[in-house]
C-alpha positions in Angstrom: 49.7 5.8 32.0 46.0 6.2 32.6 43.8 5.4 29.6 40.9 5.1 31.4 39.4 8.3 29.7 40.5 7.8 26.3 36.8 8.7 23.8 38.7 8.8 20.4 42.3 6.7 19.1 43.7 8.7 15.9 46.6 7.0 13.7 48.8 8.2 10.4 48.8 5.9 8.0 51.8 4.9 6.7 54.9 3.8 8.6 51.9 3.9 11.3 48.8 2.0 11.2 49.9 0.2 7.1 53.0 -2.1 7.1 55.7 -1.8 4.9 53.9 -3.6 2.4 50.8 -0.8 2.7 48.2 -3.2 4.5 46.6 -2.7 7.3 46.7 -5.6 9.6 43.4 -8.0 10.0 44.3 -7.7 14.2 43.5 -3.9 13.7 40.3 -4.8 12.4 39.6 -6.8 15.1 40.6 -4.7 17.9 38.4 -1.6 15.8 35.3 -3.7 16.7 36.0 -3.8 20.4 36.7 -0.1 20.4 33.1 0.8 18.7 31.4 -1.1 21.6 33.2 0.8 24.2 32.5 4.0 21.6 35.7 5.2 21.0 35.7 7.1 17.5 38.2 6.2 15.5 40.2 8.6 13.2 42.6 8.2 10.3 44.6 10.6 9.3 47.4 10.4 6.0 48.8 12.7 3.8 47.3 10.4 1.4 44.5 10.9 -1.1 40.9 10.5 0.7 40.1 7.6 -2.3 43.3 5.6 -1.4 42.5 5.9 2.5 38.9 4.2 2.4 40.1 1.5 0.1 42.6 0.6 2.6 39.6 1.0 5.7 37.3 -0.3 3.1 35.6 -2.6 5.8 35.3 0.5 8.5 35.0 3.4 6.3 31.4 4.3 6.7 32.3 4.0 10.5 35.5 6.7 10.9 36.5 9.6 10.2 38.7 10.5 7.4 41.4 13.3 7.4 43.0 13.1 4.3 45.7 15.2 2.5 47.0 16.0 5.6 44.4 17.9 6.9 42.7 19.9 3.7 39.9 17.5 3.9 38.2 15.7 6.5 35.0 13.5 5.8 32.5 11.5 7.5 30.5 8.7 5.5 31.4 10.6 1.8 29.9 13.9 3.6 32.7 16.6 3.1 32.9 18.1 7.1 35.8 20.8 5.9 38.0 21.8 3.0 41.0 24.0 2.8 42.3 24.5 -0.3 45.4 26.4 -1.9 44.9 29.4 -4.1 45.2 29.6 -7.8 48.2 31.9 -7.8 49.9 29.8 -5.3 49.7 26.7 -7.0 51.2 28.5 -10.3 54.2 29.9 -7.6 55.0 26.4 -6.7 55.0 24.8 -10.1 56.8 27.2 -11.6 59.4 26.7 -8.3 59.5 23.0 -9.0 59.1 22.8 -12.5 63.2 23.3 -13.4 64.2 21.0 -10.8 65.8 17.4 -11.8 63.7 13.9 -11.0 61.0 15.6 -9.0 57.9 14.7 -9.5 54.6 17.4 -8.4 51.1 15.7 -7.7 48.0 18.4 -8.0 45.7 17.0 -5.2 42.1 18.0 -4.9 39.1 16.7 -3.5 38.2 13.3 -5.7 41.2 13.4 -8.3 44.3 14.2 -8.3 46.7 15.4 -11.8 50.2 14.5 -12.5 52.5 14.8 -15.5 53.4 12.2 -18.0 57.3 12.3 -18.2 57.8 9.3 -15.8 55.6 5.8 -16.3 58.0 4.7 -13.3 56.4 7.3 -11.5 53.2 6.7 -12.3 53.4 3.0 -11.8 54.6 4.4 -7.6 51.7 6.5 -7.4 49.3 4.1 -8.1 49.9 3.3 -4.2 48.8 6.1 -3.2 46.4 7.8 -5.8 43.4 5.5 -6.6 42.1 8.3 -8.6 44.3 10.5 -10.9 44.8 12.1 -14.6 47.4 12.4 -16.1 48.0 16.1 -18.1 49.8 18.0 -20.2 50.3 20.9 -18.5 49.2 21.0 -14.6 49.4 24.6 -15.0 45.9 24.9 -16.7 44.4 22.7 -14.1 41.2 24.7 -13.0 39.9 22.2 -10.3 39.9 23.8 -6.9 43.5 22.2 -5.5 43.8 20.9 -1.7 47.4 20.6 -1.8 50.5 20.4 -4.0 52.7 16.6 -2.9 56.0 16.3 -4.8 58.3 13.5 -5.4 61.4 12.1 -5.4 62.6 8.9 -6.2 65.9 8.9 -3.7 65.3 11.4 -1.2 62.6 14.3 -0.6 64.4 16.1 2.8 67.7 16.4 0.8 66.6 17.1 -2.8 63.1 19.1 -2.7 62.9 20.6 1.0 65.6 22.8 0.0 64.3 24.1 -2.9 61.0 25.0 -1.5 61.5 26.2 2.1 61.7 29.9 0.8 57.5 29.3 0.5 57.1 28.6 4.5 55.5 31.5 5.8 53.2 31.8 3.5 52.7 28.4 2.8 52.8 24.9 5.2 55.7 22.7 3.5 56.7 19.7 5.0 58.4 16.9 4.8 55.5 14.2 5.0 57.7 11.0 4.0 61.3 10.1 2.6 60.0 10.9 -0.9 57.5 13.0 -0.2 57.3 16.9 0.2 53.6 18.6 0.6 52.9 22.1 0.0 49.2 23.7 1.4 47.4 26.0 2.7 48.9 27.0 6.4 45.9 26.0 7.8 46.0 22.3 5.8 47.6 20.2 8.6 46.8 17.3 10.4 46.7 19.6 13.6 44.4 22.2 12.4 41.7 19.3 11.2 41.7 17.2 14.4 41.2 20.0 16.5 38.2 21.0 14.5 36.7 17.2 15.1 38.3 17.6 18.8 35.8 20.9 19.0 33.4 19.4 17.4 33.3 16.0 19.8 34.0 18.1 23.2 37.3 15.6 23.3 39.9 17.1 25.8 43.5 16.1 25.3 43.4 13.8 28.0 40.8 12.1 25.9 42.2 11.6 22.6 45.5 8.8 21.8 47.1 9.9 18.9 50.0 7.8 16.6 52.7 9.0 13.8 55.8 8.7 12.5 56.8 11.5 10.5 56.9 15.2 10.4 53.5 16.0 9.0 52.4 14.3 11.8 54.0 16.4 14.8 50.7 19.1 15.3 48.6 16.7 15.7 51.3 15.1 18.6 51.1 18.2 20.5 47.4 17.8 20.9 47.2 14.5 22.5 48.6 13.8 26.5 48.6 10.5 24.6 50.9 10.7 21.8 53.0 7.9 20.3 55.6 7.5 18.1 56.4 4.5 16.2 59.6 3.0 16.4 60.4 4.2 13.1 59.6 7.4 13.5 61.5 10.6 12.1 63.7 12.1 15.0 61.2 15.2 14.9 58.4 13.0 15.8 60.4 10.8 18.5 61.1 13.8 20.5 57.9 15.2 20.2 55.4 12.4 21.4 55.2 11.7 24.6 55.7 7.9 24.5 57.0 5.4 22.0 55.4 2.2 20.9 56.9 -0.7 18.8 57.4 0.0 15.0 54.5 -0.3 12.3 56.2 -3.8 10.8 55.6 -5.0 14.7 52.3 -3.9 15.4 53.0 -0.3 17.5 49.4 0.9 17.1 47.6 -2.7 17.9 49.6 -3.3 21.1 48.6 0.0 22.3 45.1 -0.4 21.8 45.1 -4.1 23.2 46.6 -2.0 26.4 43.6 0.7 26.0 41.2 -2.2 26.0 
């Protein structure tokens, strides 16, 4: 494995680069430093909220590049570099698709806030996590803000108890599985893949340049852009057998060792 050409590292965020208790290690931060004096760019990349990202990078988040809701928004330094939002009518489609279904939970994400329901302070109290910034509603339905993507919840299991109910929308729409509780519904150009090539075009990086990480299956078009690709240990099945190489789990440091090998 010859990382001799690597210009820019890329990581998911959780089960990736965060722990399982959502922190990002102080060794990453350490190892980042070395990587901005060889000039590697560093990108992040999560399904989560572009507020909740930065507080985690908080130290390094004017230096990085931020794809956020996996892929509808990429930023640089607060400066919005691309958007790609769901329509109105679509939004409507898939809460009135989710809206009968038992203990599931549907997050309206946009670009700096995100609106939920009230039914469920248990819920709310989880989101926290991931949502620094979100309202909570009445009815999502008249929410007029201009909406990224549409990430639903369940409490015991997303694959088995949302998927289902909203695979009839592929096709029109990108749904995936992004975590065991999660499900997110966008735009079919609002992946992880579709972003980083946009900053791969933009940076003239070749695949043979770029070293990418993830563990789950909003992760996998982003996989298939890197000759470098890892999966974590704990990585869904989907991801494991698409990445090209494996790397210890995100509980023992996957990402780190790898870039202490890239170093």
């Amino acid at each position: 494995m010859d990382l001799s050409k690597i210009k820019m590292v890329v990581t998911d965020m959780d089960g990736t680069l965060l722990n399982s208790n959502h922190q990002v290690s102080t060794r990453f931060f350490e190892i980042f430093e070395e990587l901005k004096k060889k000039n590697i760019i560093f990108v992040a990349a999560s399904g989560r909220q572009y507020h909740s990202m930065v507080e985690k990078l908080e130290a390094i988040k004017n230096e990085i590049i931020v794809i956020a809701e996996n892929g509808a928004l990429i930023k640089k330094r607060e400066e919005t570099l691309l958007t790609t939002p769901i329509s109105n009518s679509d939004v409507q489609r898939i809460l009135n698709t989710v809206g009968p279904l038992e203990g599931v939970h549907p997050v309206l994400c946009c670009q700096n806030n995100a609106f939920v329901g009230g039914d469920s302070d248990e819920f709310i109290g989880m989101l926290k996590e991931y949502y620094s910034e979100f309202e909570i509603v009445e009815d999502q339905k008249k929410v007029d803000t201009e909406v990224l993507k549409v990430a639903i919840y369940h409490f015991e299991n997303s694959e088995k108890h949302i998927y289902p109910n909203v695979k009839h929308l592929e096709g029109n729409l990108k749904v995936k599985v992004s975590g065991a509780n999660w499900v997110d519904i966008s735009n079919l150009n609002a992946h992880k893949g579709y972003a980083l090539q946009k900053v791969m075009d933009h940076y003239q990086i070749a695949p043979d340049e770029i070293m990418v990480f993830g563990d789950y299956n909003n992760d996998l078009e982003m996989l298939e852009l890197s000759d470098y690709s890892f999966a974590m240990a704990n990585a869904h099945p989907n991801v494991l057998k698409t990445a090209k190489y494996r790397t210890k789990s995100n509980n023992d440091f996957g990402v780190e060792r790898i870039l202490e090998k890239l170093l």
